[in-house]
N, C-alpha and C positions, 0 to 999 in steps of 0.2 A: 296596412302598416307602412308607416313612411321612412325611409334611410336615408339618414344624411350623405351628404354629398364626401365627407372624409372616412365616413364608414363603409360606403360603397365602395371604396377604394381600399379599403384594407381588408375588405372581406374579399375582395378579386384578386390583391396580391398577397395575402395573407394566406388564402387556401392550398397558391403554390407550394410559398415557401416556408408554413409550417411542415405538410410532407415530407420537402430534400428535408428538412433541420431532424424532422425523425428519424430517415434515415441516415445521413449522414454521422446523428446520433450513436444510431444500432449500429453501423460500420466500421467507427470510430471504437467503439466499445468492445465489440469484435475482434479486433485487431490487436487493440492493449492486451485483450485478455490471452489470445493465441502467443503474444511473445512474451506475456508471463509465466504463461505452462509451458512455452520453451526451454527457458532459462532454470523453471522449479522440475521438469523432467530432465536435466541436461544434468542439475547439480545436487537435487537431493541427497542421493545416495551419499556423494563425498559429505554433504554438512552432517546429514546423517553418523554416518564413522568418525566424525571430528567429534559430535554429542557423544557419543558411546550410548548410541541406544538406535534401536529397531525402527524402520518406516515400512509405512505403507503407502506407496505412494497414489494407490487408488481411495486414496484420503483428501487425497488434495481437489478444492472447491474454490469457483470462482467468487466475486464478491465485491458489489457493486454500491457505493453511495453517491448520489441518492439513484435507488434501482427504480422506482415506481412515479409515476405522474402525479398520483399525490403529493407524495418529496419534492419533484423536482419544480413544482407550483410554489411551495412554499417556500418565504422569502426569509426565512432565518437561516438558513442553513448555513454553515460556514466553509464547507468543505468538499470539492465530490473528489471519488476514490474510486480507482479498478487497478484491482489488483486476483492475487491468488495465493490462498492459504490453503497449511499442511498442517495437520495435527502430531505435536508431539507430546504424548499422553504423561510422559513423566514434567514437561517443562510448560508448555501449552502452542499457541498455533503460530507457528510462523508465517511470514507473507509475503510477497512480494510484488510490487503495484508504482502505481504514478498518483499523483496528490495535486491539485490543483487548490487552493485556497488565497484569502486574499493578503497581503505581506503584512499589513497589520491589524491593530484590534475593531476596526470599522470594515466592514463590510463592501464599501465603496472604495478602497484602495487597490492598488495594480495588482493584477492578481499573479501571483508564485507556481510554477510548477516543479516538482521535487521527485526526484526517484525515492523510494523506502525499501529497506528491508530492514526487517525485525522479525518480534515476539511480542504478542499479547500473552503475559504467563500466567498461571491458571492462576495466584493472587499477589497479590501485595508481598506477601512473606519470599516467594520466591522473587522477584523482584528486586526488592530490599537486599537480600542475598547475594545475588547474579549481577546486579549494577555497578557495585565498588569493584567486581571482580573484574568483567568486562573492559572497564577502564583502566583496571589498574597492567592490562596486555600492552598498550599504549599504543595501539595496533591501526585505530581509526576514532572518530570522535562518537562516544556513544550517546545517545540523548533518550531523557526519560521521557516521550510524547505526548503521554497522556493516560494517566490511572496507571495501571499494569503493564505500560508496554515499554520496551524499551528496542531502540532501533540504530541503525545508519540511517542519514538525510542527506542526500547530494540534491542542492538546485541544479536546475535544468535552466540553460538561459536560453534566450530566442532564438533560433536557427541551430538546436542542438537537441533540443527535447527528442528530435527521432534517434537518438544514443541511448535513450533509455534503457533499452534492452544488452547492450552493454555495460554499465554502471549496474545495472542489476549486478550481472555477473561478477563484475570485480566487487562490488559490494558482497558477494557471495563467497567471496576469498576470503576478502577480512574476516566477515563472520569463522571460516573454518580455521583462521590464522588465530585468533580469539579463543575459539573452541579447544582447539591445542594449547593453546598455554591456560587455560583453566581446568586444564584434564577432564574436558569434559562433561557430562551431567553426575557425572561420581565426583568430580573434583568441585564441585558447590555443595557437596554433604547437604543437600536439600533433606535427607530422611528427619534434619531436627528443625526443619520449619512449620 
């Protein structure tokens, strides 16, 4: 079998520097996720007591897009995600992560990275419920994300992204500043959704 002369060449510097890129990958990924569960073990409890309701914090799961090589081969994807979520059985799962995706509707544009914290909530009807409320605190700007979730969104610009793990946190305030002036998961009367 014969190889080209550009193939030979990228099969010799390609087998390096695919390796660091998996690694660098696992490391990189590693690390978001250690100062997520920093931040979700540091602050639970208080958002907890701001909800008016019970955690467990050995609930909380990391949570990776795209996590598998089949995902990250595939060329649609719009968005990759590591972050760390906590289940809140009466509202649904909170999270707390970094978002890289591209700034607008094509794929090929500068790509955004964004701190988040939110709620994916167990449907539509809570949501529908909890969104007018949230906002109406006037505490931070809330954004509907996407189906079910509604969050905080801070970009992160170039030479700042290692902040992340602070904006989590003040992002963590708001939320419990919010959670206060809605009284709560009692104070959404979610029992008539």
């Amino acid at each position: 079998m014969e190889i080209s002369k550009p193939d030979r060449k990228l099969i010799n510097e390609g087998a390096i520097q695919y390796f660091d890129a998996l690694r660098a990958l696992r490391e990189f990924r590693e690390l978001v996720l250690k100062l997520c569960a920093d931040v979700v073990q540091s602050r639970a409890e208080g958002l907890a007591e701001a909800m008016k309701t019970p955690i467990d914090i050995d609930t909380a799961y990391d949570e990776i897009w795209p996590d598998k090589n089949e995902q990250l081969l595939k060329q649609h994807w719009r968005a990759a995600w590591i972050g760390r979520r906590l289940r809140f059985p009466d509202f649904g799962n909170a999270y707390w992560g970094i978002i890289c995706e591209p700034e607008g509707a094509r794929s090929d544009e500068a790509i955004v990275v964004a701190a988040l914290v939110g709620y994916e909530t167990n449907n539509n009807a809570i949501r529908d419920r909890a969104l007018p409320r949230f906002r109406e605190a006037g505490v931070a700007t809330i954004v509907n994300l996407d189906g079910k979730e509604v969050g905080l969104r801070e970009k992160l610009n170039t030479g700042e992204i290692d902040r992340f793990p602070e904006m989590l946190d003040s992002m963590t305030d708001n939320w419990i500043r919010i959670w206060h002036y809605v009284g709560g998961i009692p104070g959404l009367d979610l029992q008539t959704v």
